[in-house]
C-alpha positions as CSV (number, residue, x, y, z in Angstrom):
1,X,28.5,112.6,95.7
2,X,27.6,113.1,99.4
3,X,25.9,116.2,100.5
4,X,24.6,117.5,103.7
5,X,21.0,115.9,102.6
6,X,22.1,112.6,102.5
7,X,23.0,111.9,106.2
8,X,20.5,111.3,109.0
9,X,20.6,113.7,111.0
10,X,22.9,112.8,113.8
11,X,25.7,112.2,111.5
12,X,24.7,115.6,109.4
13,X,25.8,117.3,112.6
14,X,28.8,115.8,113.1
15,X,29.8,115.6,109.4
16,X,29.3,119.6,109.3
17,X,31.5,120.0,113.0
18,X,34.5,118.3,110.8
19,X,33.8,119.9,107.2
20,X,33.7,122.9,108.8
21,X,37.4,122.4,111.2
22,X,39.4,120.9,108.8
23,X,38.2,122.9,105.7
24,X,36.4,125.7,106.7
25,X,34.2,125.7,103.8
26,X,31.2,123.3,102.6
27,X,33.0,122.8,99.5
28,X,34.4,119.6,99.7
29,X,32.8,116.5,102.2
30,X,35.2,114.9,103.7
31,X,34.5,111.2,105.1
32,X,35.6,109.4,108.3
33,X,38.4,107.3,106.7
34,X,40.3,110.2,105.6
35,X,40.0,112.2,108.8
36,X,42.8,109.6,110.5
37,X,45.0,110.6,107.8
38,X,44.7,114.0,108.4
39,X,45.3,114.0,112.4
40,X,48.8,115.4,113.3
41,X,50.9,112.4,114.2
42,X,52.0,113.6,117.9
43,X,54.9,110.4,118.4
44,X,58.5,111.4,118.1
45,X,61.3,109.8,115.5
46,X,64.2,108.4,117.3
47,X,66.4,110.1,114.4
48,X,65.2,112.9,112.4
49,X,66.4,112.9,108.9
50,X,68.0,116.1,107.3
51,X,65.2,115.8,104.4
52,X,62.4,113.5,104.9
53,X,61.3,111.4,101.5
54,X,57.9,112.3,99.7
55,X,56.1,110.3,98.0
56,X,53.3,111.6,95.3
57,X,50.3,109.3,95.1
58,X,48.8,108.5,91.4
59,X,46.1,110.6,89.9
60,X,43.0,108.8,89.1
61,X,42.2,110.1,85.1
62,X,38.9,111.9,85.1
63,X,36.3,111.6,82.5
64,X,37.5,113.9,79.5
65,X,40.5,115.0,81.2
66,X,44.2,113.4,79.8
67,X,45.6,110.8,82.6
68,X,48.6,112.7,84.0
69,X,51.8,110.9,84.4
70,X,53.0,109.4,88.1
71,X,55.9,111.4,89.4
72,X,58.6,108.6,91.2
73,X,59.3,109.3,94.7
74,X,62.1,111.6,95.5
75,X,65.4,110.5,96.5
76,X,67.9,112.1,99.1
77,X,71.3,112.9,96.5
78,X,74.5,111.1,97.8
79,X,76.9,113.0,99.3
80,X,79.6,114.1,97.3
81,X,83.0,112.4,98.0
82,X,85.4,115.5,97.8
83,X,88.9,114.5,95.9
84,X,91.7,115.0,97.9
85,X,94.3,117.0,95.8
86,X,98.4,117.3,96.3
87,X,99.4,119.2,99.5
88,X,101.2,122.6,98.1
89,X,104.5,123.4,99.5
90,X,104.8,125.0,102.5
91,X,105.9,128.4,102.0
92,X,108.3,129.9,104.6
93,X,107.6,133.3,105.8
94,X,110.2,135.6,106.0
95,X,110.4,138.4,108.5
96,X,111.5,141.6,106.8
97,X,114.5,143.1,108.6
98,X,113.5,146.6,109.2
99,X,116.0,149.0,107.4
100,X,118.0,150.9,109.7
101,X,121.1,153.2,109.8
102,X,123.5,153.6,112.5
103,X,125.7,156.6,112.8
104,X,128.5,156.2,115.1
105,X,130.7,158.7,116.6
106,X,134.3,158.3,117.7
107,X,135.2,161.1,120.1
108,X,136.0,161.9,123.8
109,X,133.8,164.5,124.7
110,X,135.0,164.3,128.7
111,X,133.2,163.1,131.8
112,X,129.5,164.4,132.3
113,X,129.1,165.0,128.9
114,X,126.5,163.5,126.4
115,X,126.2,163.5,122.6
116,X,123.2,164.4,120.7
117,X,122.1,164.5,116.9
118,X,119.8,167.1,115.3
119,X,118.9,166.5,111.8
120,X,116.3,165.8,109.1
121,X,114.6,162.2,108.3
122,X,113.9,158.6,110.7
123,X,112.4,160.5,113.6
124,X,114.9,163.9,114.0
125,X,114.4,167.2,114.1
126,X,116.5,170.3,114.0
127,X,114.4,171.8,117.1
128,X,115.2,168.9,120.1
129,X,118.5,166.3,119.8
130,X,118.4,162.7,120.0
131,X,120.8,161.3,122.7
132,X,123.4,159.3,121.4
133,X,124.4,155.8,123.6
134,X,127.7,155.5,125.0
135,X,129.0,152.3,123.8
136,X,132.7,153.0,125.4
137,X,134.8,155.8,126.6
138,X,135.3,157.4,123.1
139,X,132.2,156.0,121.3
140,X,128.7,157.4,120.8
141,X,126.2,155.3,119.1
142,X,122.8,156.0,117.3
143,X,120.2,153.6,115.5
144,X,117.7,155.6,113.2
145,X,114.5,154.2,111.6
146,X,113.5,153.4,107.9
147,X,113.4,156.6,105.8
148,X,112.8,157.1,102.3
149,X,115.6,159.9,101.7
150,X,119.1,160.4,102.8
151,X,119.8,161.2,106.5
152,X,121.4,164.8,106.6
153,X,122.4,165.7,110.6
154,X,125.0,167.5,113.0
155,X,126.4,166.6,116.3
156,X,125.8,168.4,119.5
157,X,127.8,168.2,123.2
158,X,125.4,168.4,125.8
159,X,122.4,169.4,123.0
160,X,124.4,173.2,123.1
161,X,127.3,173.5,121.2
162,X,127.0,172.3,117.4
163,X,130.1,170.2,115.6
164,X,132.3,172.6,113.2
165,X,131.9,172.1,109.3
166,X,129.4,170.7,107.2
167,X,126.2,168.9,107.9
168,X,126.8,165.0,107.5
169,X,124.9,162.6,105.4
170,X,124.1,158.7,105.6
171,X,121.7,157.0,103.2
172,X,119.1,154.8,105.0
173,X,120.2,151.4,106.2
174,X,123.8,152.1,106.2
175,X,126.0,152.4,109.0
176,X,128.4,155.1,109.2
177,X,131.3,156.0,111.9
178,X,132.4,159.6,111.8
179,X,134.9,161.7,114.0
180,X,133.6,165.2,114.6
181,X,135.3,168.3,115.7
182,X,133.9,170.7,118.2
């Protein structure tokens, strides 16, 4: 084995200068033919692949020590070729209809007049009335939101003077024409 000892002493100093930058330790000499391998390779690859390929060199047996097997280099894996399967059905989407009840009223309440509706459920209250639309001379016209529960409510002239008799009653998303009295 080469030591230090054994070099004259020009090449002793410029043996220790490399032992001592590549390895930092006195450990292991290290001769000229291996320091080319160990130089960073500064050219570029015109195409860099996505894993490069190693290759493990053979272990040499040692004296008293079993000969260790040669691992074969590594390959890249193939790419796996996906399988193309039936298209499913398209599936049509359906917009839901939003559930809504109108509540029409069929009276002439005179020129300058509007109708309103107080009531419980889709958006009214018994506080403020909802102005109805006039549709023609001698029909009103309401359309309420989605609600859960039945629509209970009573028609107002002018959001002042309340329709006579009992409150009326629509379930939601039905439509309903009524003649009130005043």
């Amino acid at each position: 084995m080469l030591r230090p000892g054994n070099f004259p002493k020009s090449r002793l100093v410029h043996w220790r200068s490399i032992c001592y930058s590549v390895t930092r330790t006195w450990a292991s000499p290290i001769s000229h033919h291996n320091i080319t391998g160990m130089k960073k390779n500064t050219s570029k690859s015109a195409a860099k692949s996505p894993a490069p390929e190693t290759k493990v060199a053979p272990v040499r047996a040692k004296v008293g020590v079993a000969a260790r097997k040669t691992v074969p280099a590594l390959k890249p894996a193939k790419p796996v070729a996906k399988k193309k399967s039936a298209a499913a059905p398209a599936v049509k989407v359906v917009a839901a209809k939003p559930v809504v009840a109108t509540i029409t009223a069929q009276i002439d309440i005179g020129f300058g007049n509007a109708l309103y509706v107080r009531g419980e459920g889709a958006g009214l209250s018994w506080d403020q009335g909802l102005l109805m639309n006039c549709v023609s001379n001698s029909e009103w016209q309401c359309v309420l939101g989605e609600s859960a529960r039945p629509i209970v409510f009573k028609f107002l002239v002018n959001d002042l003077s309340w329709s006579t008799g009992e409150d009326f009653t629509v379930a939601a998303g039905t439509n309903v024409t009524l003649s009130p009295t005043f």
